[in-house]
Kinemage of the C-alpha trace (Angstrom):
@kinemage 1
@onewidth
@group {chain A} dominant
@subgroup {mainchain}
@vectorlist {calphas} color= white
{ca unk a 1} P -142.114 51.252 -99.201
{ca unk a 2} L -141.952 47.447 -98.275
{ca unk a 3} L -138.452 45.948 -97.552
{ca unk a 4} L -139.116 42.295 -98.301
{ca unk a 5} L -138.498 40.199 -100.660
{ca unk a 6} L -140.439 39.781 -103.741
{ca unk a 7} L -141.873 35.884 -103.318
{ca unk a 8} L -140.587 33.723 -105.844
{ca unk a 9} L -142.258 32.772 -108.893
{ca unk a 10} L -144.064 29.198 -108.685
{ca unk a 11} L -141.994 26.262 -110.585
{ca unk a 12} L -143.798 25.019 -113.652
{ca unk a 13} L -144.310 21.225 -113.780
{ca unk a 14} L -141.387 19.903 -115.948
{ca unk a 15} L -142.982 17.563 -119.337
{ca unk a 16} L -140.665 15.088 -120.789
{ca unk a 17} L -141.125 15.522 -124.632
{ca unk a 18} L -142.055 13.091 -126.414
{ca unk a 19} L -139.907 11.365 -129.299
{ca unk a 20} L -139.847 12.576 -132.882
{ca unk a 21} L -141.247 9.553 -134.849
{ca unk a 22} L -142.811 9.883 -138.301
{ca unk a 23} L -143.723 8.079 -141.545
{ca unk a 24} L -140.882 9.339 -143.843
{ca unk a 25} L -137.896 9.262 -141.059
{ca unk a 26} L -134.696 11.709 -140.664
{ca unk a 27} L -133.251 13.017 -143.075
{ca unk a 28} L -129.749 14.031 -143.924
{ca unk a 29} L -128.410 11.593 -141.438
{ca unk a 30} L -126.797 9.204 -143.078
{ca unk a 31} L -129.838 6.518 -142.780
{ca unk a 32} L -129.112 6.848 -138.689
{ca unk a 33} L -132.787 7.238 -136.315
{ca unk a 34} L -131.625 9.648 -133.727
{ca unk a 35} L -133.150 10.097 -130.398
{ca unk a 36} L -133.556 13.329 -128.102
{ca unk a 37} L -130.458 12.313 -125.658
{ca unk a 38} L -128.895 12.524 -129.451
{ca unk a 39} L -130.179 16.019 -129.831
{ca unk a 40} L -129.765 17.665 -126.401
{ca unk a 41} L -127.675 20.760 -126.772
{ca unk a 42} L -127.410 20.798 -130.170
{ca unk a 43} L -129.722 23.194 -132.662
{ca unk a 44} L -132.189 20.999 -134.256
{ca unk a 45} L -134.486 22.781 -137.334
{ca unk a 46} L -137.912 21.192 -137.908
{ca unk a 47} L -139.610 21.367 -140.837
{ca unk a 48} L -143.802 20.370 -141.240
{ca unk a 49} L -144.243 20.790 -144.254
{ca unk a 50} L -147.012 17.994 -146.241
């Protein structure tokens, strides 16, 4: 039986993503562009459809 601690798992490399820019724009927001700082904590639904 071994006493020690388990060794911690490595840290994954954090990737900024990138912002949500397309050719028909948001919709359902009252003709606003919104950013991700606009979108953190909040449940976003995205739809890609064609």
């Amino acid at each position: 039986m071994n006493d020690s601690a388990p060794a911690p798992a490595p840290r994954r490399a954090r990737v900024r993503a990138p912002e949500l820019i397309g050719k028909g724009g948001w919709l359902n927001t009252g003709g606003n562009d919104l950013t991700l700082a606009d979108l953190r904590g909040k449940i976003v639904l995205l739809d890609f459809c064609e």
